[in-house]
C-alpha positions as YAML, in Angstrom:
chain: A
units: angstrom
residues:
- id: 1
  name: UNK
  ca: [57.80, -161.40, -189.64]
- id: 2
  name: UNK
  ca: [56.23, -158.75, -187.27]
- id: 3
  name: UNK
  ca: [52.73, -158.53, -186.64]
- id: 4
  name: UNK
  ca: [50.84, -155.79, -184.40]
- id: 5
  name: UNK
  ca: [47.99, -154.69, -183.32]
- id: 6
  name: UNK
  ca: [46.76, -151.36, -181.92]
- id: 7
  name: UNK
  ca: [44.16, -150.76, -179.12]
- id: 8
  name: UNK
  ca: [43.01, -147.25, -177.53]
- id: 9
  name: UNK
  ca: [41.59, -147.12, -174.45]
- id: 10
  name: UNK
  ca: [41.40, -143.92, -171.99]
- id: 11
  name: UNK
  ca: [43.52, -141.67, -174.80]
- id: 12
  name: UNK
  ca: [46.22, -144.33, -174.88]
- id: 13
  name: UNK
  ca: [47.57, -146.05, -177.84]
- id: 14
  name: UNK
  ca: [48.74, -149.77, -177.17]
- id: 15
  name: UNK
  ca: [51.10, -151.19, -179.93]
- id: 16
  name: UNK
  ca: [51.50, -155.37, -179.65]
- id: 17
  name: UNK
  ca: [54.31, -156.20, -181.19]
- id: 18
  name: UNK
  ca: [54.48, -160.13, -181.51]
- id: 19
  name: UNK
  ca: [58.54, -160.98, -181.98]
- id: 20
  name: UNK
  ca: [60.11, -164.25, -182.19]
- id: 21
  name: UNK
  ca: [60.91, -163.63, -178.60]
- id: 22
  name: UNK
  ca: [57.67, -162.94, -177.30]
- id: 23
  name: UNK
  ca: [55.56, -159.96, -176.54]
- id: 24
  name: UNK
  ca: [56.71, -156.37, -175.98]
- id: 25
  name: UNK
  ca: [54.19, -154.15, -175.04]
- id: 26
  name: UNK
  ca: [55.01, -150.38, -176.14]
- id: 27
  name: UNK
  ca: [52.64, -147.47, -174.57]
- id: 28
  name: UNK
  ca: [52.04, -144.34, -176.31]
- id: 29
  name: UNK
  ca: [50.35, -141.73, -174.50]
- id: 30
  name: UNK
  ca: [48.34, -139.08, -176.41]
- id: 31
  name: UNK
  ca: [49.73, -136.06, -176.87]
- id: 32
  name: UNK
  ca: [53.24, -137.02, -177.51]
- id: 33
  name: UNK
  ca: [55.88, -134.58, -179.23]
- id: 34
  name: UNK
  ca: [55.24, -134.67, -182.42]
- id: 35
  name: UNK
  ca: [52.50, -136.74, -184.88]
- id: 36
  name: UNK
  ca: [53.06, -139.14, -187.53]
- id: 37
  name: UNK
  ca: [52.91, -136.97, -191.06]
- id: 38
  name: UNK
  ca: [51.71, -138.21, -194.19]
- id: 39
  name: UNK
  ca: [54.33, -136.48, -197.26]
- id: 40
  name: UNK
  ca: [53.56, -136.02, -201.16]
- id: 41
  name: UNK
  ca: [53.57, -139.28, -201.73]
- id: 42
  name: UNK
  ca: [50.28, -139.86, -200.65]
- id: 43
  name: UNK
  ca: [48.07, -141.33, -203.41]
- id: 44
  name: UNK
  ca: [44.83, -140.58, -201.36]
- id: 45
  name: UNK
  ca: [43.60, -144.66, -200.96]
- id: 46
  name: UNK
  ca: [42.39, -143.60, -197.37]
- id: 47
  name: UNK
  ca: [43.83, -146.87, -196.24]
- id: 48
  name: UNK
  ca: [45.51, -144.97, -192.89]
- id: 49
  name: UNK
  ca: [41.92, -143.68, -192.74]
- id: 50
  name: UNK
  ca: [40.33, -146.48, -192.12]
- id: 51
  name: UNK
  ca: [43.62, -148.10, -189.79]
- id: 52
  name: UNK
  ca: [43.21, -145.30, -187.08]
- id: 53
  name: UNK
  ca: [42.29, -145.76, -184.03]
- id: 54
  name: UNK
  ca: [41.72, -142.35, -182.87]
- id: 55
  name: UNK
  ca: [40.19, -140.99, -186.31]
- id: 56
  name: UNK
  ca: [43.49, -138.41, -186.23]
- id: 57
  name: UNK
  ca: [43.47, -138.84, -190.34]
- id: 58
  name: UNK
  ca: [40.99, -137.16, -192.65]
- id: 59
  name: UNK
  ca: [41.52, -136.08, -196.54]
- id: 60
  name: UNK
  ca: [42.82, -132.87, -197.06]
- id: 61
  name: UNK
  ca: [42.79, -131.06, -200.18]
- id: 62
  name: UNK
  ca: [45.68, -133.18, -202.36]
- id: 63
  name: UNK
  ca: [46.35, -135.69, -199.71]
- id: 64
  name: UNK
  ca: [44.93, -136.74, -196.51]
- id: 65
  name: UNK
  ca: [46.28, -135.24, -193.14]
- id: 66
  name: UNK
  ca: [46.72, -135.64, -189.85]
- id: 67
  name: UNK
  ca: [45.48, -134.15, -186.77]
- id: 68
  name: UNK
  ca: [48.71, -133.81, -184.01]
- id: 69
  name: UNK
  ca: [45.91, -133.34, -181.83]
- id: 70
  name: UNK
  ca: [44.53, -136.64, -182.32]
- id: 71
  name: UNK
  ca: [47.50, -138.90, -182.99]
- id: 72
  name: UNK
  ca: [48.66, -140.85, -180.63]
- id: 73
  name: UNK
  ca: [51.60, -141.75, -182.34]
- id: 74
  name: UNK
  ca: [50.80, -145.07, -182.28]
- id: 75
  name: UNK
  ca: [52.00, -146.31, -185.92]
- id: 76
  name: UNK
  ca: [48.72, -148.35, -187.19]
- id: 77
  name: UNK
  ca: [48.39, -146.28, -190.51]
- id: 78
  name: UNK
  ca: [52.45, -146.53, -191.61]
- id: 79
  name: UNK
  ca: [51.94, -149.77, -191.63]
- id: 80
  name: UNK
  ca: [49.14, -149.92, -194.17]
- id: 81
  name: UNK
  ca: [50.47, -147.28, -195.79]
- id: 82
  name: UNK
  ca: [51.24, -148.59, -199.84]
- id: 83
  name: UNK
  ca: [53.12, -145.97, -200.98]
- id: 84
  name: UNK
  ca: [55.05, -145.26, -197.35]
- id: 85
  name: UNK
  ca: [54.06, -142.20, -197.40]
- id: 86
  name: UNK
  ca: [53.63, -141.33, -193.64]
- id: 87
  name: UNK
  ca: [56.56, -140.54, -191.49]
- id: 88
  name: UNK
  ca: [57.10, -141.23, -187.73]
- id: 89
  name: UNK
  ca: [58.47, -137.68, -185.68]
...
């Protein structure tokens, strides 16, 4: 089983990934290619909301969105996403 966690500090996303072989330590910088994007499927629970880090996610009108501005790219909202509704670039 995989567990991470996600810290921010100076516009930088840190993903921990714990693996059976240790630690990896991934760095996303801000302002990457492309952001995560949440798709139809979104049920509007504002769980990814609450997950990120750099407030990138706000409701939109049927869904809630994402600002590529914001996102680090950083993956903390697909993984509390129920309905997998938010898609890595």
């Amino acid at each position: 089983m995989r567990r991470s966690s996600y810290k921010v500090k100076n516009n930088y996303c840190f993903l921990l990934t714990k693996q059976e072989f240790g630690i990896k330590i991934f760095f996303l910088e801000k302002g990457g290619i492309m952001a995560h994007k949440i798709t139809e499927d979104c049920i509007s629970c504002g769980a990814c909301e609450a997950e990120c880090p750099t407030e990138a996610i706000s409701p939109g009108d049927d869904k809630y969105v994402i600002d590529p501005d914001k996102c680090t790219d950083c993956g903390a909202c697909v993984e509390v996403c129920p309905t997998e509704a938010i898609i890595a670039p």
